[in-house]
C-alpha positions in Angstrom: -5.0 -54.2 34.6 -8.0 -52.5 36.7 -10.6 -50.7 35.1 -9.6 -47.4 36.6 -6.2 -47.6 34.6 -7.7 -48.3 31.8 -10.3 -45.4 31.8 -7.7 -43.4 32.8 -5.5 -44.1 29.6 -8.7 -43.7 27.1 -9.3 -40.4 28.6 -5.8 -39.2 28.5 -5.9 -40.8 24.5 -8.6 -38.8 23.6 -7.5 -35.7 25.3 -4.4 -35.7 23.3 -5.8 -36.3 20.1 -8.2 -33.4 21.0 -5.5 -30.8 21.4 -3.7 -32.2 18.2 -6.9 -31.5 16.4 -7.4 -28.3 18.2 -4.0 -26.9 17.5 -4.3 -28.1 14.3 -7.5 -26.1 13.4 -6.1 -23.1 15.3 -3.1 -23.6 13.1 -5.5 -23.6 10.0 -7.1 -20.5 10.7 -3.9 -18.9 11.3 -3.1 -19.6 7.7 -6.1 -18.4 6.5 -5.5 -15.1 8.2 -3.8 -13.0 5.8 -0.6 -11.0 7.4 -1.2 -7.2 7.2 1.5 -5.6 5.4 -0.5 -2.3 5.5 -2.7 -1.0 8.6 -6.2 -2.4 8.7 -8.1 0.3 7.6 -6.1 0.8 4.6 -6.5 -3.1 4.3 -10.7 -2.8 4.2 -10.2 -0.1 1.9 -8.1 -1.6 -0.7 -10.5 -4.7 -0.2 -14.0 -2.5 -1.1 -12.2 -0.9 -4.2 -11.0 -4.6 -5.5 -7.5 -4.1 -4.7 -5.3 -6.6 -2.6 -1.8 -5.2 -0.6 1.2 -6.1 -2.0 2.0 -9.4 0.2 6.0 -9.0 -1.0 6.1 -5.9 -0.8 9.2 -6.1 1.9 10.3 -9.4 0.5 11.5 -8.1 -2.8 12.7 -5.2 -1.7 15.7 -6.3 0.9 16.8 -2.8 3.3 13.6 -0.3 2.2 13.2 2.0 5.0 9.2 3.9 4.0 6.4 1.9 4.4 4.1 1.3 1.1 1.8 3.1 2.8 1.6 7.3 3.7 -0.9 9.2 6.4 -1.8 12.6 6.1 -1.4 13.2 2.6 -4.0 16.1 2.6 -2.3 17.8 5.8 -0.6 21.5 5.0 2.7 21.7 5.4 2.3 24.1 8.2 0.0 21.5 10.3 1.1 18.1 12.0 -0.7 14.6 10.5 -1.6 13.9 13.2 -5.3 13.7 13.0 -5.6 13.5 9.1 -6.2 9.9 8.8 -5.9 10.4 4.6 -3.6 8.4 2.9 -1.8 6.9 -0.1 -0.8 3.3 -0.5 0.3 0.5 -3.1 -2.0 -2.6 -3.8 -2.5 -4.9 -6.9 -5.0 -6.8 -8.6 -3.8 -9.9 -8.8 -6.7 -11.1 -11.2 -5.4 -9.8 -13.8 -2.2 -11.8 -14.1 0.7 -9.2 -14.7 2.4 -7.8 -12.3 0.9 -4.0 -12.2 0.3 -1.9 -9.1 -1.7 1.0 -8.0 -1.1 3.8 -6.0 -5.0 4.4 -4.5 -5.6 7.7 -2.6 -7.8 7.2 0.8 -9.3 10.7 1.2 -12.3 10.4 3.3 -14.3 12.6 1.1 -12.3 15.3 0.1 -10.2 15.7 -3.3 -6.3 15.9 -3.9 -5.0 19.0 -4.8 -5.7 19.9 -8.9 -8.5 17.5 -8.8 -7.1 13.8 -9.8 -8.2 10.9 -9.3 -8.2 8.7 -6.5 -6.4 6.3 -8.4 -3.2 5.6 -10.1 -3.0 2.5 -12.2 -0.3 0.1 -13.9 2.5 1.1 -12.2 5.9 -1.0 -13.0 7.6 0.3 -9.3 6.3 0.3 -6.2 8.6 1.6 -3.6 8.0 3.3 -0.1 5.5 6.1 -0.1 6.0 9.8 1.5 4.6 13.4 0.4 6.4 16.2 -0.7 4.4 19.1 0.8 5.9 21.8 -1.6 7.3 20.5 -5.0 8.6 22.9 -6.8 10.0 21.0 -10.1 10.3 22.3 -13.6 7.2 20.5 -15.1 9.5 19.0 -18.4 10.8 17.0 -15.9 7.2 14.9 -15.8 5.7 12.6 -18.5 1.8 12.3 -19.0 1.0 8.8 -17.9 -1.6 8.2 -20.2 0.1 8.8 -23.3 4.3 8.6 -21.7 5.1 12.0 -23.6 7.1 14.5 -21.7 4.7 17.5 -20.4 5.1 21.1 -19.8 6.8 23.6 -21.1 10.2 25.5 -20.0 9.9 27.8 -17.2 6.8 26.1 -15.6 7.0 24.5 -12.3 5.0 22.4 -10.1 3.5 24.2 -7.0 1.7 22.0 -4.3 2.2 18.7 -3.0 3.7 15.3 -4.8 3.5 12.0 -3.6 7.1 10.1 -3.6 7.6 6.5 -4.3 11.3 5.4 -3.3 13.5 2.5 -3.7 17.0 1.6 -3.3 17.7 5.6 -4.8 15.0 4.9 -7.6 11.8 6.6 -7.6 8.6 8.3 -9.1 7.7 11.8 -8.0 3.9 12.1 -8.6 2.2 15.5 -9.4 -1.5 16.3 -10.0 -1.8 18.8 -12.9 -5.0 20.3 -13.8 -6.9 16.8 -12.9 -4.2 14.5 -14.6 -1.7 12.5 -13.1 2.0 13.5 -14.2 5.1 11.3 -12.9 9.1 12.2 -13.4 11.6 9.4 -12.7 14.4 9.5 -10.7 18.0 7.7 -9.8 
């Protein structure tokens, strides 16, 4: 055996196991990259407001066609969403153990119509997202969702937008009413 054959050999040895580890690590990293189930900026958002998306979102939900995510939530009816980069999406906090999510509003800035909050919390269903530019629904059809009592009275409607949250023909319809959230179910 010469000594160029054997050089040749350790070299190649060392090579491979260099690319094994290399691949390796790039696998690593891979798996410490978190998929996106929502767009990025929706994804740094949720982050800085202690939220995390909803990694099974389309795993438990076999055949949903909306995202969990909506753009241009603030946009008229009469104008395209194009440029209105606000938005509604589902995250959770996983921290605190149950299974609860929250439908958080990115508005740059500006406030949802009737003045409520940014934030929805402990919702049981989280389905895929779209807005309802004009609902017009008798308000006894809604519940207050801080105390679950039926709200309104006969003869009064909502008049405005209402974000939609669908699944498999299930859903929640919420409305903003006088700066409180109110939902109604539907099947």
């Amino acid at each position: 055996m010469n000594i160029r054959y054997c050089m040749t050999v350790f070299v190649f040895t060392f090579a491979t196991i260099g690319s094994v580890c290399s691949a390796e690590t790039t696998q690593n990293k891979v798996k410490d990259e978190e998929v996106r189930i929502i767009p990025e900026d929706l994804y740094r958002y949720a982050k800085e407001q202690g939220c995390s998306q909803v990694l099974d979102f389309y795993r438990e939900r076999e055949g949903i066609r909306e995202p969990p995510y909506v753009y241009g939530v603030l946009s008229a009816s009469t104008q395209g969403a194009d440029n209105d980069f606000s938005s509604a999406f589902w995250c959770e906090r996983p921290e605190r153990g149950d299974k609860k999510y929250v439908l958080l509003l990115k508005l740059d800035g500006r406030q949802w119509p009737g003045g409520c909050p940014n934030v929805i919390e402990d919702q049981d269903f989280a389905g895929g997202l779209s807005v309802i530019r004009n609902l017009n629904e008798p308000l006894a059809w809604y519940w207050n969702m801080k105390d679950r009592k039926r709200f309104g009275k006969p003869g009064q409607k909502t008049l405005g937008p209402g974000i939609q949250s669908i699944y498999d023909g299930t859903g929640v319809r919420y409305y903003c009413y006088q700066g409180t959230w109110i939902a109604n179910t539907f099947d």
